[in-house]
N, C-alpha and C positions, 0 to 999 in steps of 0.2 A: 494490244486491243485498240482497233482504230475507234475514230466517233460516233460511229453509228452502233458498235457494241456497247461501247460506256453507254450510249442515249438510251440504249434497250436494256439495259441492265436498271437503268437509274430507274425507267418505267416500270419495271418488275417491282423493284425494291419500293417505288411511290405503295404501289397498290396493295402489296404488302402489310406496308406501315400503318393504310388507314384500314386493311382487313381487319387487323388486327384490334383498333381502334375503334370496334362496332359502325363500317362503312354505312352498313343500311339504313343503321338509326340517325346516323349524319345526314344522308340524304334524304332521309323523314322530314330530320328538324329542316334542310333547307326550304323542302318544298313548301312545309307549312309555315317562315318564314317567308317564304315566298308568296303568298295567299294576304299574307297581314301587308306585305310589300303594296300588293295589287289594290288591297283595300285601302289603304293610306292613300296610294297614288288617285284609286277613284274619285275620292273622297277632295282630294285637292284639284284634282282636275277641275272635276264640276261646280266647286265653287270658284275656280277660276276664270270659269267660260261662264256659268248663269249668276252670279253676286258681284255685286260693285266692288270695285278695289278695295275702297276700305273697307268692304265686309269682309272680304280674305285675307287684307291683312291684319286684323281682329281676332279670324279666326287663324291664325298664322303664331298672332302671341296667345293667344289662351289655349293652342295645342302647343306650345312651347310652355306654359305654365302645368301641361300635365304631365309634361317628360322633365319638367323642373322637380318635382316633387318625385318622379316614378327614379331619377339619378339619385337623390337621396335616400332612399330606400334602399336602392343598389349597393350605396356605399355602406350602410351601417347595419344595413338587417341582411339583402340577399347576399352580395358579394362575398361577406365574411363567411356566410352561411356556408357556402359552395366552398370554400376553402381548405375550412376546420371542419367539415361534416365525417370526411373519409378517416380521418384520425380518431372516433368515438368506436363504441362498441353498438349494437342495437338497441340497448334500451336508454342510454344517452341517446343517442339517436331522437326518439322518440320525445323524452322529457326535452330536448334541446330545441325541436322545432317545435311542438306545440309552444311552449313557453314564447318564441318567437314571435309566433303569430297572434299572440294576444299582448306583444311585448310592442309590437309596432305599433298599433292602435294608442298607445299610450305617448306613441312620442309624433304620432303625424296626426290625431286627431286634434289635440291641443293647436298645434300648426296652423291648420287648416280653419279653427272657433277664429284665431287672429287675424286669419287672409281676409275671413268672412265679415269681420267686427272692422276693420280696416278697410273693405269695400264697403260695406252699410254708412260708415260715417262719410267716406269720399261723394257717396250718391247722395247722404242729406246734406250736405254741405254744396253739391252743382245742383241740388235738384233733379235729381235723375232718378228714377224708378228702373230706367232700362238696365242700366248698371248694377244694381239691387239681383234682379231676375237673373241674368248672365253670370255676376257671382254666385249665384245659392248654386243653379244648376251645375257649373263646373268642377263646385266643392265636392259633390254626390257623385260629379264621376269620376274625379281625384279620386275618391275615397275606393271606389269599384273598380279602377285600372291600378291601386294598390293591392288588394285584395285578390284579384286576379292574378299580376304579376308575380305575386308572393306565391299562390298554389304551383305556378307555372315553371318558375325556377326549383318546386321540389322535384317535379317531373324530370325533370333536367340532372336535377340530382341521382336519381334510379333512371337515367337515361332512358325513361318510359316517352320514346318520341312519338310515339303512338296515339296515347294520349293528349299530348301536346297538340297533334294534329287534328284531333278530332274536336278539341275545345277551339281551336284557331280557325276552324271551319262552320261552327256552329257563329264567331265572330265575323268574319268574313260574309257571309250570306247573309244575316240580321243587318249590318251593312249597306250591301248591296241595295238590298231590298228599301232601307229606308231613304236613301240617298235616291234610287229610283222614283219613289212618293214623294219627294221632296222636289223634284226636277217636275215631276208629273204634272203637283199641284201648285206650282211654281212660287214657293214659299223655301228657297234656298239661299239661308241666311248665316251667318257666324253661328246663332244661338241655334237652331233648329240644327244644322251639324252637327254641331258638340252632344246634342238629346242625341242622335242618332249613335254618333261614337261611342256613347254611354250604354246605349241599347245591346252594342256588339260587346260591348266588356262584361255588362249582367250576364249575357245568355252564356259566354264562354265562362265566367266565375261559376255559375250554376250546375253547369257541368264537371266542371274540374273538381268542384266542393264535394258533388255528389261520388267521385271518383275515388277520391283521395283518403290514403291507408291513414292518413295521420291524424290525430285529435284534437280541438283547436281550445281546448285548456288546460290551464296547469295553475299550481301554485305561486304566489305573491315571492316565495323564496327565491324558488326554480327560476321563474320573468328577471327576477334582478342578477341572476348567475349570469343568463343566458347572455342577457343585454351588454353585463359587465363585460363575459369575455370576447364578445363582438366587437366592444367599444376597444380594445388593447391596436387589433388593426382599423376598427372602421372609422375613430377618431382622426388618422392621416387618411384614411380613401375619402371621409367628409371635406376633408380640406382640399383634397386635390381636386374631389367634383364640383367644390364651391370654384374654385380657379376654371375648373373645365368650363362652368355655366356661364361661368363670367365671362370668358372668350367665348362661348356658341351662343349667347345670349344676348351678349353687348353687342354685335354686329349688329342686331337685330333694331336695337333701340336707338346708336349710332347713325344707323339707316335715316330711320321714322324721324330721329331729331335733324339730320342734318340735306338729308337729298328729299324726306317726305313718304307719306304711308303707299303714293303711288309706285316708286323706286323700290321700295320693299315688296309690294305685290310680282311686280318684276323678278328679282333677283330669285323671288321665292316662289315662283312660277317655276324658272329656269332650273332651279334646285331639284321639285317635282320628278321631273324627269329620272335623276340621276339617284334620286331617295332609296329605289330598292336595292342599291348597293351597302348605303347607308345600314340600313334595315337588316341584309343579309350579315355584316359585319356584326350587328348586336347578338344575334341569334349566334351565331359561329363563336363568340364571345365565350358564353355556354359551357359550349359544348367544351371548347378550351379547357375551361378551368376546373369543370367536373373529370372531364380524363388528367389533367395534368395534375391537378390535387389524387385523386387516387393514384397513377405511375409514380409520383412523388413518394407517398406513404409505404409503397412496394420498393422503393428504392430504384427506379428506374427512370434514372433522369436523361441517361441517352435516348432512350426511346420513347419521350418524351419531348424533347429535342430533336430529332427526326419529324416527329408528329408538326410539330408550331414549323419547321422550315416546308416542308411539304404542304400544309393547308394556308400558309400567305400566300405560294407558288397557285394554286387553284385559286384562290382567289382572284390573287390577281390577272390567270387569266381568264376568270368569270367577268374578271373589271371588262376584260381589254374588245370582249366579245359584244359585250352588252352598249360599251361605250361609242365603239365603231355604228351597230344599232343604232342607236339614239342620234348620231353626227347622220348618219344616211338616210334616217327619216323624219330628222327635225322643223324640215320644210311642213310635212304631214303633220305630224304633232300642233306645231304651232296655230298653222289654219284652223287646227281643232278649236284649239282656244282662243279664237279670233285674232283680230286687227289691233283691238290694242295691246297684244304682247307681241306682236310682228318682231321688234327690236329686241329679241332677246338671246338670237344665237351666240355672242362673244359671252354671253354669260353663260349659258350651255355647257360649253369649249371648257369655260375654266372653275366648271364646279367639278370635271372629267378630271380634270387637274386634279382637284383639292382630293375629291375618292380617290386616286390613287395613289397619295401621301400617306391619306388619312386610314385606308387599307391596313397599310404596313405600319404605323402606328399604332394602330388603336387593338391587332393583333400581338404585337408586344406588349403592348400595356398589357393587357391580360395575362400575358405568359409569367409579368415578371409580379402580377398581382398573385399569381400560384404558387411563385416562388417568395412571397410575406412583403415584397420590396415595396409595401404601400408608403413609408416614411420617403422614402428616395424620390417615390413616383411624385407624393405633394411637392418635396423641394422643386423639380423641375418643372410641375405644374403650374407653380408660382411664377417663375419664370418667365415659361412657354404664355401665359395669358396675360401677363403684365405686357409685354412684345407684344402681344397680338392687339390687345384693345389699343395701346398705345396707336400704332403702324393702321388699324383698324381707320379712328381717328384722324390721323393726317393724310393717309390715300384716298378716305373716303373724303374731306375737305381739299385735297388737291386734283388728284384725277376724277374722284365721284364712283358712277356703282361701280367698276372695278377695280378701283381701287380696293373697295371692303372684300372685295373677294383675293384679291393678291396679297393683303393683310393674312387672313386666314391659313392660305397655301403657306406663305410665310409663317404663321405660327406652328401648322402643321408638319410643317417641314424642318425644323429647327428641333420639335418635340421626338420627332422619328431618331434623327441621329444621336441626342440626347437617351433616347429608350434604347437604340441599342449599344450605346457604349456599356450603359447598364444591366444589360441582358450577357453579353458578354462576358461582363462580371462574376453575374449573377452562376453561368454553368462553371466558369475557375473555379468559383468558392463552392462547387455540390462535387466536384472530382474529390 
């Protein structure tokens, strides 16, 4: 068989794998993925080009404080969820998420009384009222981008991407439309943002609520089962996504302490650009763990295996496509958002970089979070972010903003070879 038969065979056998893998529903969840992608990116654009730097970088860390909280959820309530779900019968099933979802509220609204109790006293203590206003409203949409998020991963769970799509679009446009009105009335601020993000999360929670087969109470018993056997894995995914925040988190504050909130606006201008790959990886994250958690419970860990080496392969050449885009028309883009981000193409370049590390990463973590390895995954997570903030630190004080971004690339690249020595492992011991 010369090369061109192997290439056409391997082609067959791709399409195959993800036939089999409910292709279409994949390419559901991408598009609408893709839509949340567009809206993010609107959303930052325009505060890019119409809000003063440090309005966007304000709004830069307080939409970093809602994916601060929506990671912890992940870890303890969704992620386990998607894991252990395929291994119940139906009516487990049932008692185990409702109980969930009244189980969460118990451990993030207490969280979120503290965030709030802890900004009230920072703002009488400088005097600031504006501080006051900006925490209440961000806590309300924490609270609705948890609530959301939670319906969304059950969808994900009965691979209803249908659904998903249609609640993602009902967000998307609410969106659109406010960000429009804001740019209109030309009151496009950190805080008016955030109300509008909040607005796309309501309308999509609304819908999905009204969708959704599941019941959102249960017993005082059942909440503490449910939580309990969550807690067995999502006690190590807590700790690896506190290490994760600390490295995607610390760059941030790194930045702002040490180069200033304008360098940050920058760097995170440049990001913009390259986010809906970001975005696509979470979505595809998903889908991962809901087919690989079910092929798992069937015993079919080859063909499951197959699946995780064929969809980083798409991925990344969804990176390599999009990435070329964005280097071709970065000239265009930038003009968009004026003259003070002119200087932003070497950061562009090497956030292109960082997606294509952080691709192949963060697709393994998933694969090996199917396979329970969440204790292993915190070990290395420790690691992986102690490095980074470290390296973060000293590039960013020696060379400046690319340094904090070769920090990054470096933690992200360190984390990848570490995942798959462990992935590796992880299929020895399922033969």
């Amino acid at each position: 068989m010369n090369y061109m038969d192997y290439l056409r065979v391997s082609k067959i056998e791709i399409f195959k794998i993800l036939y089999k893998n409910d292709l279409p529903k994949i390419l559901t969840a991408i598009v609408s993925e893709g839509m949340l992608s567009v809206s993010n990116f609107a959303i930052g654009i325009l505060m890019a080009k119409y809000a003063a730097k440090t309005e966007y970088a304000m709004y830069v860390i307080m939409f970093s404080i809602i994916g601060f909280f929506g990671a912890y959820q992940n870890a303890i309530i969704n992620g386990p969820l998607m894991v252990l779900i395929n291994h119940k019968n139906e009516k487990e099933k049932k008692r185990y998420i409702s109980s969930l979802a009244v189980g969460k509220n118990y451990i993030f609204i207490p969280s979120l009384f503290l965030l709030a109790t802890t900004g009230v006293l920072y703002s009488a203590i400088t005097n600031s009222r504006f501080y006051i206003m900006e925490i209440l409203i961000l806590i309300i949409v924490v609270m609705i981008y948890l609530s959301k998020e939670f319906i969304r991963t059950l969808n994900f769970v009965i691979m209803d991407t249908y659904a998903i799509l249609k609640m993602d679009l009902f967000n998307v446009i609410i969106v659109l439309i406010g960000m429009s009105l804001l740019v209109y009335c030309d009151i496009v601020s950190n805080l008016t943002a955030i109300v509008v993000l909040g607005a796309g999360y309501l309308a999509a929670y609304f819908f999905a609520k009204r969708k959704s087969p599941y019941p959102s109470s249960q017993n005082n018993k059942s909440i503490k089962e449910s939580l309990k056997e969550n807690w067995n894995y999502g006690k190590w995914a807590l700790l690896g996504t506190t290490c994760s925040l600390a490295q995607d988190r610390g760059y941030i504050y790194i930045v702002s302490i040490l180069l200033g909130l304008a360098t940050l606006a920058d760097i995170s201008a440049a990001r913009l650009f390259l986010m809906p790959i970001g975005l696509l990886n979470l979505s595809c994250a998903k889908i991962v763990i809901s087919k690989g958690s079910k092929n798992l419970s069937l015993n079919k860990n080859n063909e499951f295996r197959k699946f995780v080496f064929y969809f980083i392969s798409i991925l990344l050449i969804i990176w390599l496509f999009y990435f070329l885009f964005i280097v071709l028309t970065s000239n265009l883009i930038i003009g968009f958002l004026g003259e003070k981000y002119i200087n932003t193409k070497d950061l562009i370049l090497l956030w292109g970089v960082f997606f294509f590390v952080y691709t192949i990463r963060f697709q393994l973590c998933t694969a090996l979070a199917v396979y329970k390895q969440f204790k292993e995954l915190a070990k290395i997570d420790i690691l992986v972010s102690t490095l980074t903030i470290t390296s973060c630190f000293l590039l960013a004080f020696t060379i400046g903003r690319s340094g904090a971004l070769l920090a990054l690339i470096l933690g992200e690249f360190v984390a990848m070879i570490l995942y798959l020595k462990l992935y590796f492992r992880s299929l020895l011991s399922q033969r």
